[in-house]
C-alpha positions as CSV (number, residue, x, y, z in Angstrom):
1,X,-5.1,8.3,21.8
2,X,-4.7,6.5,24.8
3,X,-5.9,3.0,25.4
4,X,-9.5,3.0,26.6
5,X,-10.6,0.2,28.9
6,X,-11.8,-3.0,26.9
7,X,-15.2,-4.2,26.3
8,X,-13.8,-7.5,25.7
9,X,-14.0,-10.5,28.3
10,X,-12.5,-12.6,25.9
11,X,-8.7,-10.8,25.4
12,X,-7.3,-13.1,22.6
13,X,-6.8,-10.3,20.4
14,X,-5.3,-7.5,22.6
15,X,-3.3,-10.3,24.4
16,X,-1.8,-10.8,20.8
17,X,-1.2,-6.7,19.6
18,X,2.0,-6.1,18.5
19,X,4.2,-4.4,21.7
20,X,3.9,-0.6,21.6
21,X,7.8,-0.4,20.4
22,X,6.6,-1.8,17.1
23,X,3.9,-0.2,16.3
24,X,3.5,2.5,13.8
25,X,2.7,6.1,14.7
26,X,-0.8,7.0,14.7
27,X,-2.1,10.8,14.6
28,X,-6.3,11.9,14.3
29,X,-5.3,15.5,12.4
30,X,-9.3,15.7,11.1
31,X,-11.5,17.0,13.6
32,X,-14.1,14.3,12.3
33,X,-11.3,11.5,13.9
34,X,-11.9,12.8,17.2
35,X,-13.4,9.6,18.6
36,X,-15.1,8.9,22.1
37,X,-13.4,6.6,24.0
38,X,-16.8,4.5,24.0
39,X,-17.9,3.4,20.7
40,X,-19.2,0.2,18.3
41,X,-19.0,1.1,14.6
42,X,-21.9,-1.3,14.0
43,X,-24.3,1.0,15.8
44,X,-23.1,4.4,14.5
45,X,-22.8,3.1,11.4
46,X,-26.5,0.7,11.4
47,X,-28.2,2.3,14.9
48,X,-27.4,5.9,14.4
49,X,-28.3,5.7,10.7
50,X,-32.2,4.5,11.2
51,X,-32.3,7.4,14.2
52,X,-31.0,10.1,11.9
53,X,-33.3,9.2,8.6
54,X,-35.6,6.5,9.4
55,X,-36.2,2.8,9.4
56,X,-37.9,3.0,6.0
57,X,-34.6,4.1,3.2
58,X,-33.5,1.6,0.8
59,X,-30.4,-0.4,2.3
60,X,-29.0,-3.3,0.8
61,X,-30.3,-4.5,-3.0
62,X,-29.8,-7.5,-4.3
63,X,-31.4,-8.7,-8.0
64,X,-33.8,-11.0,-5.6
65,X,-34.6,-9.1,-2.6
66,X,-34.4,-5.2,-0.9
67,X,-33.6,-4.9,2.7
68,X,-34.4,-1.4,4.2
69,X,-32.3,0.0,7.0
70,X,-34.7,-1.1,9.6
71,X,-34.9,-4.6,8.3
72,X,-31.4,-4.9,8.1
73,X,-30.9,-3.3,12.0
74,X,-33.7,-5.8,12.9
75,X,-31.4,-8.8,11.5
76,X,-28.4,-7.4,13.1
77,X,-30.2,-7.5,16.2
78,X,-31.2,-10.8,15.7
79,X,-28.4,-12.2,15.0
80,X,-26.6,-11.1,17.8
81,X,-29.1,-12.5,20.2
82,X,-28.4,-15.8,18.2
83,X,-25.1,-15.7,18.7
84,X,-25.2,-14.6,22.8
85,X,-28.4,-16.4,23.5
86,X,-28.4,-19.8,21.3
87,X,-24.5,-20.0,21.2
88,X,-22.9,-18.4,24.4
89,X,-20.6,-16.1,22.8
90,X,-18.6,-13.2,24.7
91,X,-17.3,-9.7,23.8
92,X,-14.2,-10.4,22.4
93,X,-14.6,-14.1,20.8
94,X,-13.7,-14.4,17.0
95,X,-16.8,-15.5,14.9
96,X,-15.7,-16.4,11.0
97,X,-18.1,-15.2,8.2
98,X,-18.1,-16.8,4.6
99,X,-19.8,-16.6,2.0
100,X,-20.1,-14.2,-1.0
101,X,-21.7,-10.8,-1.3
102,X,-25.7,-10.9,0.0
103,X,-27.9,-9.5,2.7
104,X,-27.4,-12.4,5.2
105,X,-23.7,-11.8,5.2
106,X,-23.7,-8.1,5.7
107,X,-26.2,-8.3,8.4
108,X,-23.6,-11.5,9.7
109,X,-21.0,-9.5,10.0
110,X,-23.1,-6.5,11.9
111,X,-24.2,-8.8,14.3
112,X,-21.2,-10.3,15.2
113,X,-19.8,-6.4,15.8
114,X,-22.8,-5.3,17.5
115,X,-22.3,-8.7,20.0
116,X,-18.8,-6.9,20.7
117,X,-17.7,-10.3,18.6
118,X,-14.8,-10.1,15.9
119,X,-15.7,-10.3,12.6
120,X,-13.3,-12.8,10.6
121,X,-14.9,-12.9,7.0
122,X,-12.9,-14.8,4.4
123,X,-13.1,-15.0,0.6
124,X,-15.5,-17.7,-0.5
125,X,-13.2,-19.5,-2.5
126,X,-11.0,-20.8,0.0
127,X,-10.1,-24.4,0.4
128,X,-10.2,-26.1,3.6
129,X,-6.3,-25.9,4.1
130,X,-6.7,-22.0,3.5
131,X,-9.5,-22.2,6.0
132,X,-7.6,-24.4,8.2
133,X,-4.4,-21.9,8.7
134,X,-7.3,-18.8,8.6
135,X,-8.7,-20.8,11.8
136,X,-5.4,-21.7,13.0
137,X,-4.5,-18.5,13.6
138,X,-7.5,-16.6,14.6
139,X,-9.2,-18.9,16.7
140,X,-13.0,-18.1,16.0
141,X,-15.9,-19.9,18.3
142,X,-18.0,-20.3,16.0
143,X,-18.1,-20.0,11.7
144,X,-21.3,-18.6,10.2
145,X,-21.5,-19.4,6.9
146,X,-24.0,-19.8,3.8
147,X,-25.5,-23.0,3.5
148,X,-23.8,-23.2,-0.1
149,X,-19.7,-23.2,0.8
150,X,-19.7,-25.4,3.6
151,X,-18.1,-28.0,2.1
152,X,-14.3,-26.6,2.7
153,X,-15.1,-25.6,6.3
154,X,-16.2,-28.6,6.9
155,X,-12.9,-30.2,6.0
156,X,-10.8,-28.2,7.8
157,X,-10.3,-30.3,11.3
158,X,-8.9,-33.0,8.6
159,X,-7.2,-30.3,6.8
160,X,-5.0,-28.8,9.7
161,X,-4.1,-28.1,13.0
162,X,-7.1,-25.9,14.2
163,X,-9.5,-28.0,16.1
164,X,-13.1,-28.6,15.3
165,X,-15.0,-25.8,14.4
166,X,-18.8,-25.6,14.9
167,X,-20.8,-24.2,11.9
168,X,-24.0,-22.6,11.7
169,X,-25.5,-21.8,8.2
170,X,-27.6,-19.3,6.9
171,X,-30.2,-19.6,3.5
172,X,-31.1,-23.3,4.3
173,X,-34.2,-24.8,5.5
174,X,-34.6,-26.4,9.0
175,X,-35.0,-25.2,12.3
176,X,-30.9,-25.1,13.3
177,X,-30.3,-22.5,10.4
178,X,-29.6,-19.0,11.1
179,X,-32.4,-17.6,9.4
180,X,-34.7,-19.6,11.1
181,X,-33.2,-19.0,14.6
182,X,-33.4,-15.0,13.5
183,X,-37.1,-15.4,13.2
184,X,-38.0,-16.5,16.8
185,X,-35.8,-13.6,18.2
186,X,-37.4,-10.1,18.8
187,X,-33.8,-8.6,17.6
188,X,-34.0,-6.0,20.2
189,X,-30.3,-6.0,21.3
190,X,-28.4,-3.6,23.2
191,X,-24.9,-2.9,21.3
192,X,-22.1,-4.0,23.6
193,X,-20.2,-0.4,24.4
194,X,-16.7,-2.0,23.0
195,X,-13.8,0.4,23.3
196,X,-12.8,2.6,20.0
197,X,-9.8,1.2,20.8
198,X,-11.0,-3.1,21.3
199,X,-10.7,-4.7,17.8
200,X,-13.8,-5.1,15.5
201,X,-12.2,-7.4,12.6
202,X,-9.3,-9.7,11.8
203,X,-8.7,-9.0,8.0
204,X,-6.1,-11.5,6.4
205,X,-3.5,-10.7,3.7
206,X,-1.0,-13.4,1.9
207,X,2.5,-13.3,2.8
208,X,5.0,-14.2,0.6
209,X,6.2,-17.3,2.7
210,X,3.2,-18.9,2.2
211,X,1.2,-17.9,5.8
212,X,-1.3,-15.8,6.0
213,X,-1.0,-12.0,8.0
214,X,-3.9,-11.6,10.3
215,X,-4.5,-7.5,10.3
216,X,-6.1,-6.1,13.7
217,X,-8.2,-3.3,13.4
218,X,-10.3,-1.3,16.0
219,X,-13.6,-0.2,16.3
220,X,-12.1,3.5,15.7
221,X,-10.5,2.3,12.1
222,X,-13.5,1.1,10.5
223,X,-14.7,4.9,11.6
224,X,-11.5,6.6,10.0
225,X,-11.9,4.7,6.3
226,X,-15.4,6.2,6.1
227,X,-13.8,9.8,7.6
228,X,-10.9,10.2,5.9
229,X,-11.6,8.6,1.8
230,X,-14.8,8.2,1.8
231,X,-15.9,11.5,3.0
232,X,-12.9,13.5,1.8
233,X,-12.2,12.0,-1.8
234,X,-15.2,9.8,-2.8
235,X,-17.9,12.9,-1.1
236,X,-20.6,9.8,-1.9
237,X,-24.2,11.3,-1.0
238,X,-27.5,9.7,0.8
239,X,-29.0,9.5,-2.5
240,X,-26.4,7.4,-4.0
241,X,-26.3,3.7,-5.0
242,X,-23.0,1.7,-4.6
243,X,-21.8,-1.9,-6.2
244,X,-19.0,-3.4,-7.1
245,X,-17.2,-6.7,-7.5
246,X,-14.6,-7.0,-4.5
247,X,-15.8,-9.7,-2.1
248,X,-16.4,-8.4,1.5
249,X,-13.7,-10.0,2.8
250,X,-11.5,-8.2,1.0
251,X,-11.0,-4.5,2.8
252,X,-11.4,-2.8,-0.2
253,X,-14.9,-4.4,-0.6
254,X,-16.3,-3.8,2.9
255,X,-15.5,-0.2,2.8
256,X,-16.8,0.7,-0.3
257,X,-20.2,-1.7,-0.5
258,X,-20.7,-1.4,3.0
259,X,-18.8,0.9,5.2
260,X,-19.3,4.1,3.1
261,X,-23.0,3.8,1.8
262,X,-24.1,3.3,4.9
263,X,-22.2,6.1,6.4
264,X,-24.5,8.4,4.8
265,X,-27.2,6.8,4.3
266,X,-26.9,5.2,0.9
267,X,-28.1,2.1,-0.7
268,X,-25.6,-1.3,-2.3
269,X,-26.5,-3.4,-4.9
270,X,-24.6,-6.5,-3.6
271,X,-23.8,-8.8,-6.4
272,X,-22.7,-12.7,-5.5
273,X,-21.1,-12.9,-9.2
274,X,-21.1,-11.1,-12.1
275,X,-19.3,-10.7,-15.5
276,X,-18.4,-7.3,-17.1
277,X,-20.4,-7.1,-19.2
278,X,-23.1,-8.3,-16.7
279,X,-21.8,-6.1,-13.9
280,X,-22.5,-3.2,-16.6
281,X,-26.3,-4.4,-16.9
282,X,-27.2,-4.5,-13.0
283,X,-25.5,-0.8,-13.2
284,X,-28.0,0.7,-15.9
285,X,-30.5,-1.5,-14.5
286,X,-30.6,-0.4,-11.0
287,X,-29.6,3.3,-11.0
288,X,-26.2,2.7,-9.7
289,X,-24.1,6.0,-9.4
290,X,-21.0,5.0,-7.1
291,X,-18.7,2.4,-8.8
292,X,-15.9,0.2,-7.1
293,X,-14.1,-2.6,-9.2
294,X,-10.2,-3.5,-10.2
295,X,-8.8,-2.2,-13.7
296,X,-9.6,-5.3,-15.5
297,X,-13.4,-4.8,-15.2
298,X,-13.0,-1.5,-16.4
299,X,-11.2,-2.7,-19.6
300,X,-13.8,-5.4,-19.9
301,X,-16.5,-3.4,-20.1
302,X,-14.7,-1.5,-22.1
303,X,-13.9,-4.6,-24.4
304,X,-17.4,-5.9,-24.7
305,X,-18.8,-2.7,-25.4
306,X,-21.3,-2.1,-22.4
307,X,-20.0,1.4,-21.7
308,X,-23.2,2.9,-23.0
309,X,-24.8,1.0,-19.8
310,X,-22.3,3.3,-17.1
311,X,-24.0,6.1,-18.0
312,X,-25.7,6.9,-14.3
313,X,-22.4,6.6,-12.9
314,X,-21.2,9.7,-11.3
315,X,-18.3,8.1,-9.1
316,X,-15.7,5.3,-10.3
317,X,-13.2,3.8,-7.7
318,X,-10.1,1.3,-8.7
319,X,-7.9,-0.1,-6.6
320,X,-6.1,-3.7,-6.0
321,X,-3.7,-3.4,-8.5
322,X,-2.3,-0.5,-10.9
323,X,-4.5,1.3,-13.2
324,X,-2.5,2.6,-16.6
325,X,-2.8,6.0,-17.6
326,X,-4.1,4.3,-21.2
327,X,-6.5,2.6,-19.4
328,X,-8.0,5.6,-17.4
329,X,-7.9,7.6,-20.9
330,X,-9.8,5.6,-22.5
331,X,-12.4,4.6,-20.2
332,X,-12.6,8.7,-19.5
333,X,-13.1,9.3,-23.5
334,X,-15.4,6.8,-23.4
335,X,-17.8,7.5,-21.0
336,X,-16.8,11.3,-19.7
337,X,-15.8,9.9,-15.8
338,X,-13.2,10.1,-14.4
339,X,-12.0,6.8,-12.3
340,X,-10.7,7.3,-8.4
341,X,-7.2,5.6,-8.4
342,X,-5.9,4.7,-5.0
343,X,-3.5,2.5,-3.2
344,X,-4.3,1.3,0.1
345,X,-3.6,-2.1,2.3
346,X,-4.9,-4.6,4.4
347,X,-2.9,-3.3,6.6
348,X,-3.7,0.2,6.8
349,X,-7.7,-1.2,6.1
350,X,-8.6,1.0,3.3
351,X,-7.1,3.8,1.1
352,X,-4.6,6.2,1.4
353,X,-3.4,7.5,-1.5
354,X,-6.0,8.9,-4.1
355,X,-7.3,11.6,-6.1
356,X,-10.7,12.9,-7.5
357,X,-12.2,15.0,-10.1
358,X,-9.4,17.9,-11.5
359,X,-7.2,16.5,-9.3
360,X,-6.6,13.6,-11.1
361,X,-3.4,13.3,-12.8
362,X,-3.7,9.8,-15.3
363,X,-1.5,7.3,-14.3
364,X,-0.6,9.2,-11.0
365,X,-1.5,7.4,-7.5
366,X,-2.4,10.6,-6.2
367,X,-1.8,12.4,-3.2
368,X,-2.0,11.1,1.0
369,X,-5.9,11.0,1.4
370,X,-6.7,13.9,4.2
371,X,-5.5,12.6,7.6
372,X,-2.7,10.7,6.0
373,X,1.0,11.2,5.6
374,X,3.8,9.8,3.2
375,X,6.5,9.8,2.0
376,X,9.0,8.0,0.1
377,X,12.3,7.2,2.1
378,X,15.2,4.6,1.3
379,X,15.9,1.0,3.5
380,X,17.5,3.2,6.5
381,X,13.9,5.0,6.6
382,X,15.0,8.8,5.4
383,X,13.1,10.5,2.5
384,X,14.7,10.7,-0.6
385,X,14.5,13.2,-3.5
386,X,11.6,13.8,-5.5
387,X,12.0,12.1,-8.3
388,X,13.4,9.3,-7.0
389,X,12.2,5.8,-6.3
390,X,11.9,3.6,-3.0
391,X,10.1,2.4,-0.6
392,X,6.0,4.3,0.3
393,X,5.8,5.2,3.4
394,X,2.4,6.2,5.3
395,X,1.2,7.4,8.8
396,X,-2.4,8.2,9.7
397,X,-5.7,7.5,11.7
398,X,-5.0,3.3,10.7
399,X,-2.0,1.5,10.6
400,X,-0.3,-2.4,10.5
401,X,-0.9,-4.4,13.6
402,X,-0.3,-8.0,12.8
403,X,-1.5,-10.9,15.2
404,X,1.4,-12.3,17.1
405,X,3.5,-12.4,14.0
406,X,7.4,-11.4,13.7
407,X,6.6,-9.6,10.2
408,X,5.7,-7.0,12.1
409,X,8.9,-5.3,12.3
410,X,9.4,-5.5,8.6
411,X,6.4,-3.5,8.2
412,X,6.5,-1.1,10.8
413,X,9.7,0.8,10.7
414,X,10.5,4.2,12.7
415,X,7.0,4.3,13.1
416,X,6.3,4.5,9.5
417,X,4.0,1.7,7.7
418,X,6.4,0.7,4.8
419,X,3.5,-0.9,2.4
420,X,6.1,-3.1,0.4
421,X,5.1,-0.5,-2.7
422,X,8.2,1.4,-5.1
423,X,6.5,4.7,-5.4
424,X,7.7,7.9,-7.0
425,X,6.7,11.3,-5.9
426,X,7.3,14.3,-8.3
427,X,7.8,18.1,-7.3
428,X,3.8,18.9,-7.1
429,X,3.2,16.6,-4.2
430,X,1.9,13.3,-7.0
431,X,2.6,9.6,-6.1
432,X,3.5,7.4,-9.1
433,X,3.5,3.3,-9.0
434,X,6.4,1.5,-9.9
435,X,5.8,-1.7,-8.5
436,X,6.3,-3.9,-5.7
437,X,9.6,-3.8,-3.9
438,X,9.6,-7.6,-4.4
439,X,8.4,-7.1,-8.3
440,X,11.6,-5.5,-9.5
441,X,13.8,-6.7,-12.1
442,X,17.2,-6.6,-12.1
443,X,18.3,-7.5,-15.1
444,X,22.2,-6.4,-16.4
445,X,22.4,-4.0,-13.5
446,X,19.2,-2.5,-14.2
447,X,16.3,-1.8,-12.2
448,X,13.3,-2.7,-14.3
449,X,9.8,-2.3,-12.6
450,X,7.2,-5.5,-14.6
451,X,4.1,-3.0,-14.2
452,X,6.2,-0.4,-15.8
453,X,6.8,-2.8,-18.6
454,X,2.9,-4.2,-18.5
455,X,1.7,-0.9,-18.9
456,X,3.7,-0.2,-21.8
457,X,2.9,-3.3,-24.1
458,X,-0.9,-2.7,-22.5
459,X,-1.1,0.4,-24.7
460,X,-0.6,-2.2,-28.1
461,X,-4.3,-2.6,-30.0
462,X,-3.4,-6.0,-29.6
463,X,-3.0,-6.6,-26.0
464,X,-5.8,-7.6,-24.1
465,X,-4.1,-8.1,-20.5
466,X,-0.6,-9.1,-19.7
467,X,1.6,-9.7,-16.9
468,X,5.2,-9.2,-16.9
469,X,7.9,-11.3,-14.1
470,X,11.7,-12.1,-14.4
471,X,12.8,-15.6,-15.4
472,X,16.3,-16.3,-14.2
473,X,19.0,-16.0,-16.8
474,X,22.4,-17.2,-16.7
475,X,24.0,-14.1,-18.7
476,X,22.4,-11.2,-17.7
477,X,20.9,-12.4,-13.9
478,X,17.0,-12.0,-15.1
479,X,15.2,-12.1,-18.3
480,X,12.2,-9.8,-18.6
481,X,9.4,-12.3,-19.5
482,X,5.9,-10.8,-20.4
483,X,2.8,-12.9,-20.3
484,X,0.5,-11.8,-23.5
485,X,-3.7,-12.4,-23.4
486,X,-3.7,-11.0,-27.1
487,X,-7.2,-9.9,-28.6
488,X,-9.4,-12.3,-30.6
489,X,-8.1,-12.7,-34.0
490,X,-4.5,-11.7,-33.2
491,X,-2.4,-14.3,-34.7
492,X,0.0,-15.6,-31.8
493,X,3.6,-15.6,-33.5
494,X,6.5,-14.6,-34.0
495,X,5.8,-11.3,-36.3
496,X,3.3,-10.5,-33.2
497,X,6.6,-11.4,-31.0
498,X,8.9,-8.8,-32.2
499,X,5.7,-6.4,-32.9
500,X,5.2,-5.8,-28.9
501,X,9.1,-6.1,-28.7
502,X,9.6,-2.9,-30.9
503,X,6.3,-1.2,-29.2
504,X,7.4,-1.4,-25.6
505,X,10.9,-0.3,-27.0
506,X,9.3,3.2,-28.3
507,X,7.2,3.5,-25.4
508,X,9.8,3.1,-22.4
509,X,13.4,2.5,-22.2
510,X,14.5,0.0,-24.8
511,X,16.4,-2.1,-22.7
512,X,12.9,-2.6,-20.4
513,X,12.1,-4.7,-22.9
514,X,10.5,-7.9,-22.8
515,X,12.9,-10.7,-24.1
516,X,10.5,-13.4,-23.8
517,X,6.9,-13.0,-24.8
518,X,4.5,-16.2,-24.1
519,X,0.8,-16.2,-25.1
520,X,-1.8,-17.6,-22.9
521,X,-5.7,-17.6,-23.1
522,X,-5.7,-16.0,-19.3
523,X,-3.7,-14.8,-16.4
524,X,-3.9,-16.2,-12.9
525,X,-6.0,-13.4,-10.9
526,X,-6.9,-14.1,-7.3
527,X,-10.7,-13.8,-6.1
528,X,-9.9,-10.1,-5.9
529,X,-9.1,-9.4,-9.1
530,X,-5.3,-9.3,-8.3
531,X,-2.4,-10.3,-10.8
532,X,-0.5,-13.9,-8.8
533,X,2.7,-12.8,-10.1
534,X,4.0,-15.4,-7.6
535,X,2.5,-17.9,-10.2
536,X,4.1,-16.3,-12.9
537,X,7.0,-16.3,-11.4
538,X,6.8,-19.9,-10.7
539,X,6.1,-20.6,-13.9
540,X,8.6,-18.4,-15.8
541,X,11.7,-20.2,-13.1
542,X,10.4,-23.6,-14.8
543,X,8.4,-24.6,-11.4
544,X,5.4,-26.3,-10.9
545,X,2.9,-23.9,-10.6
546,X,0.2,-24.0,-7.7
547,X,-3.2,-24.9,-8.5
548,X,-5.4,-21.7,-7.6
């Protein structure tokens, strides 16, 4: 697609695209990515949907409150008069949203889109240094946040470079908050016409050196996720309700509690916090059918026994981190479903690898989502044998475009999006994880993959979780060191030691396995659900490790 003309009379973000050499291919093969040149995915996603089925359908649940589409339209509205009217703001200025999973920050975050504003959400548990760099970088005018988590953002002029940052909260009382502001606006707003092409959201993603990537992504992309997964693998229906765990701010999270319900005119339960075991309760309670959460839910629930409560579930999507074949058999034996595993990226926005129903092959990564490409190609960027494992490589309607940031190059390569994943593909077309390229161990000339290894000892009756890293080692380069949450009532010694040892030694390779074994009552997990293997790591080189 060409470049339309921008909406935007603030250009920060297209002054700060990659240059056209480094960025990845792009190709619209579905007839359904044929995109005007014209378009806000806040109104064909919010505006379109009240037009096509009425103001009246369910929208966004909550275990206090029920917005309907045309409440949540009339709050989007609203809120973008606020932010025009009350605080000045212009088509292209970046507004930051925080706060955890509710009604106020959904219809945040449609405001802000339909004000042809970017929307920078962040994970509510940041600290202000996090915030600081997250400001740094971005530059927003203005950070709307529940009245509950704005003690970090408050702290982050002291915290940082980025300058002052003015705040305005939502869910308190007083006449300067949000909600009250809303209510003496009509919310009749005109959508700014933003360019497919103008970007709609900054999504950030750690980096291994510590900074933060800021991901650009267009009006258009936000579109594709809902076009190419949602509407190819997940086939979610208007009668359907969605929940899940991941936080808005994470990609994965936004497309499947928000982006893809309301495609079609579904309902989300959006849950602020919830155990397993709880998250299993709102799910029986409500009549929820569509299902998105990281592996270690599904093995909690599993552990605790609430599978009985899944039983209105007709859809079930992982994603963040691997899902073991054991796991998936289990959970499918358990309950009849069959759990969506895909890989995707902040970088490409949602995902791209996945399969559903009889397609499914357990353990498997599945196969490029329609409108996607891949491929698995060595370091010069040619494809290798099936069989044979290297670097994933994917092209389609989304791709990596970092904010003024040298990565870039690493990323993109020959216009192919090199995700930083190992990946197998096998003769009938099937992706299979190994791990991340920076995850391998190589350990007396072998290649050993830790997830490879963590999937193996997670097939033991007594392991609950585990996360497996090398530990430098003067003989043999790196020691394979496996991090053990064992079941209650498993003693934690040495004849449970050398019991794993001898299991992950019949399951895989023997020399894969784990010479060290520690036991610990949890593993660092970000706000995501995500394995820090760069804790482990730290910890297993004898470093201090990083408070979370």
């Amino acid at each position: 697609m060409e470049p339309s003309s921008s909406a935007h009379a603030d250009s920060f973000c297209r002054d700060r695209l990659p240059p056209p050499s480094l960025r990845p291919e792009f190709h619209f093969d579905l007839p359904e990515l044929d995109y005007p040149d014209r378009l806000n995915c806040a109104h064909r996603l919010l505006d379109d949907s009240v037009a096509r089925l009425g103001p009246d359908r369910p929208c966004l649940l909550t275990p206090d409150d029920r917005w309907t589409y045309g409440e949540l339209l009339l709050r989007a509205g609203q809120v973008a008069q606020v932010l025009t009217e009350d605080f000045g703001l212009r088509p292209g200025n970046r507004v930051l949203l925080r706060g955890p999973n509710n009604p106020w920050l959904v219809a945040g975050w449609f405001g802000v889109l339909k004000a042809g504003c970017v929307a920078v959400t962040t994970m509510p548990l940041l600290r202000a240094a996090e915030l600081s760099e997250v400001a740094d970088i971005s530059r927003p005018a203005l950070a709307v946040c529940d009245h509950r988590y704005t003690e970090e953002l408050d702290a982050t002029g002291r915290a940082g470079t980025a300058p002052d940052l003015p705040v305005l909260t939502y869910g308190a009382s007083g006449p300067a908050d949000l909600t009250a502001r809303c209510a003496a606006k009509d919310g009749r707003f005109t959508t700014v016409a933003t360019a497919a092409d103008d970007v709609a959201l900054i999504a950030f993603t750690s980096g291994t050196s510590g900074r933060p990537k800021a991901t650009l992504h267009f009006h258009r992309d936000v579109l594709a996720t809902a076009d190419t997964f949602s509407r190819h693998v997940l086939r979610p229906r208007p009668d359907d309700v969605f929940t899940g765990t991941p936080p808005l701010a994470f990609t994965f999270g936004l497309g499947g509690l928000v982006v893809f319900p309301l495609s079609v005119g579904a309902s989300t339960l959006l849950v602020e916090q919830a155990s397993p075991e709880g998250l299993a309760g709102l799910v029986e309670e409500y009549g929820v059918t569509v299902l998105f959460t990281a592996p270690t839910a599904y093995r909690a629930i599993m552990a605790a026994g609430a599978v009985g409560r899944l039983a209105g579930l007709r859809r079930c999507v992982s994603a963040g981190e691997a899902l073991p074949a054991a796991v998936w058999e289990e959970f499918h034996a358990a309950t009849g479903l069959r759990i969506i595993d895909g890989i995707g990226s902040t970088e490409m926005l949602h995902v791209f690898l996945a399969a559903a129903d009889e397609d499914i092959r357990p353990g498997s990564i599945g196969r490029p989502v329609p409108g996607y490409r891949a491929a698995v190609v060595d370091e010069r960027g040619d494809p290798v044998p099936d069989g044979r494992p290297d670097l994933l490589a994917v092209t389609g309607p989304t791709g990596c475009r970092y904010l003024a940031d040298p990565r870039q190059a690493a990323y993109v390569r020959n216009g192919w999006n090199i995700t930083g994943d190992t990946c197998v593909r096998d003769e009938h077309g099937y992706f299979w994880y190994v791990a991340r390229s920076d995850d391998m161990i190589v350990s007396s000339g072998h290649n050993i993959a830790g997830p490879e290894v963590e999937r193996a000892l997670a097939t033991h009756p007594h392991v609950a979780e585990c996360g497996v890293v090398g530990a430098p080692d003067e003989r043999r380069g790196m020691r394979v060191t496996a991090y053990v949450v064992l079941r209650a009532g498993v003693p934690a010694g040495g004849a449970t030691v050398r019991e794993l040892q001898a299991h992950v030694k019949r399951a895989i390779a023997p020399y894969k396995y784990p010479r060290a074994v520690e036991f610990v009552p949890e593993l660092p997990r970000t706000g995501t659900g995500k394995l820090r293997r760069a804790e482990l790591r730290a910890r297993a080189g004898g470093e201090a490790v990083p408070p979370a």
